[in-house]
C-alpha positions, 0 to 999 in steps of 0.5 A: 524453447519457450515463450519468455515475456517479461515487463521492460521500463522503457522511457518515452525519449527511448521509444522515440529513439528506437522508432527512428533510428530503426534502419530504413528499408529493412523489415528486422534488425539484430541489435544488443539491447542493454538492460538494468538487472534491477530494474530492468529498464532498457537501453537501446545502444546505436548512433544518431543515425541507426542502431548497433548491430549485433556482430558475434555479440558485439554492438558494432555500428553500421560504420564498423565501430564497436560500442562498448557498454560503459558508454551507456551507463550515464544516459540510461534512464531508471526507475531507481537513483539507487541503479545509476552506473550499474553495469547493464546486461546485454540482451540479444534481440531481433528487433522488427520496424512494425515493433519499434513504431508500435512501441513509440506509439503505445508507450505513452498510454502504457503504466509509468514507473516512479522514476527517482526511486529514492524520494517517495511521494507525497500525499495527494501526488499521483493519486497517493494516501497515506494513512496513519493508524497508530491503533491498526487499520480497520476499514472506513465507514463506506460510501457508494462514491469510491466502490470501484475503486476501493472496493478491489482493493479490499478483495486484493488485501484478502487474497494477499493475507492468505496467501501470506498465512498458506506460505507462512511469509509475514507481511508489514500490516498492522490490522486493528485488532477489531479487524483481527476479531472480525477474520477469526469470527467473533462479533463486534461489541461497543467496547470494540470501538476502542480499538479502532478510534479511542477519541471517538470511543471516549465521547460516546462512552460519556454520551452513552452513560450520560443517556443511561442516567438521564430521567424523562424530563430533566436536561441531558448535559455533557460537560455541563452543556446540553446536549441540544446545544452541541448541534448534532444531527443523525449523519456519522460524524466526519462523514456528513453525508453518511445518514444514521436514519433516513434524512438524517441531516435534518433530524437533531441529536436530542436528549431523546434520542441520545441512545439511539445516536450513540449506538447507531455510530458505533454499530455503523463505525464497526459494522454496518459501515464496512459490511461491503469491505469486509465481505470483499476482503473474506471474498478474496480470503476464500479464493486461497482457502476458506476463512473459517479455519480461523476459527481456531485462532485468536485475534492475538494469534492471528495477528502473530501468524501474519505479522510475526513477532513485533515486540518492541524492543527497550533498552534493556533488550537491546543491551541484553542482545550486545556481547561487547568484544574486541577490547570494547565493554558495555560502558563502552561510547559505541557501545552505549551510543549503539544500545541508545539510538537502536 
């Protein structure tokens, strides 16, 4: 026999209990431990005074009576609302004094498991974002504040995506196909910021073609209002403190410098800005297999490979996949109602 370690979700009420409960003066017990098969958290059967002992697997209390495991079911605590009333699985343990004052003592500082399963989070509880990118997701713009812990999280992600393709199991992960074009080792181009911001790619087209035209001298106007007036300054927009030039907050958009300010956002945007996360992301790429034999694919292909196929379905396909039988037809309510809310 081998070594089997295995994560228990243990309660901080049940870590208490089991410490207390241990019989006095012995150094070891062997008890019936019930588990949770889905979510393996833990439950220590016994009485107020001690707990069960496990007789020829039976949880038998130190007065001789035999407990039986339904008893625990409404007192067990889990990680999921879904698992309440699950049978629980009995586990033959020896269990020791030393690990049971051990395990009351640690499990506070130990990782916490979400209990409530069923509800999720909200935004900024315990540390949690949420991100809504209906255009795919592509890194944002660095800032040295948030290496630590962004930055691993990167080197994960690239890990994750080859290991996904070498095993060809499709992931739930809707890059932008800007960052698709990045993996397979295409470079980036203005009209690449499309892809990634639209609102910000329109303002800086109608910026770029308006520098284009302008001539020395004449007023540079952006919807009829001069540009000095929209009181930019060379720092990344929403990002006040990212500056485009060295001290950038002090130095105004002009219509002299329109160009340069235009080019310099997107080149940040799309490059520059997300050097560092996109080098730990094809870090962690290359740990499984080397990056550049995605070389063969484009972004569109790649993006098959790990998603699979994600059409939308309409109406019509819906209603195309339904054989109606059973004495329904396709004017059929369910079967209209089923078409309509797929």
């Amino acid at each position: 026999g081998g070594e089997k370690v295995e994560w228990w979700m243990l309660s901080d009420e049940e870590a208490a209990y089991l410490s207390s409960a241990f019989p006095a003066g012995q150094e070891s017990l062997d008890h019936m431990m019930l588990q949770c098969p889905e979510c393996k958290s833990v439950n220590f059967p016994g009485t107020e005074q001690s707990l069960v002992v496990n007789r020829d697997g039976k949880m038998t209390s130190m007065s001789g009576s035999v407990m039986q495991e339904e008893d625990y079911r409404a007192v067990t605590r889990h990680v999921h609302n879904s698992c309440s009333n699950l049978p629980l699985t009995k586990v033959p343990v020896r269990l020791t004094s030393e690990e049971c004052a051990t395990a009351a003592r640690l499990v506070t500082s130990t990782p916490e498991a979400e209990e409530g399963g069923d509800e999720a989070p909200r935004a900024g509880e315990r540390g949690f974002q949420f991100v809504n990118a209906p255009h795919g997701l592509y890194p944002a713009p660095f800032q040295e504040a948030t290496a630590a812990t962004v930055l691993p999280h990167f080197r994960f992600v690239g890990r994750l995506l080859a290991k996904a393709l070498l095993d060809q199991r499709n992931l739930d992960l809707p890059l932008s196909q800007a960052l698709l074009r990045t993996l397979v080792g295409q470079k980036l181009c203005f009209q690449d910021l499309a892809a990634v911001d639209p609102t910000l790619f329109a303002t800086l087209a109608k910026m770029k073609a308006v520098a284009a035209e302008a001539t020395a001298g004449a007023p540079v106007l952006i919807d009829g209002c001069p540009v000095e007036d929209l009181c930019l300054d060379m720092t990344l927009p929403g990002y006040p403190d990212i500056e485009l030039v060295p001290g950038g907050k002090s130095v105004a958009v002009s219509a002299e410098n329109l160009a340069d300010y235009v080019e310099k956002v997107a080149s940040h945007v799309l490059v520059d800005g997300v050097a560092r996360q996109v080098a730990e992301l094809t870090a962690g790429f290359n740990q499984v297999f080397p990056i550049e034999h995605l070389a063969v694919f484009t972004a569109e292909e790649l993006e098959l490979h790990i998603r699979g196929d994600v059409t939308a379905w309409d109406l019509e396909t819906v209603r195309a996949s339904i054989q109606p039988d059973h004495g329904y037809t396709e004017s059929s309510l369910p079967v209209v109602w089923l078409g309509k809310y797929m």
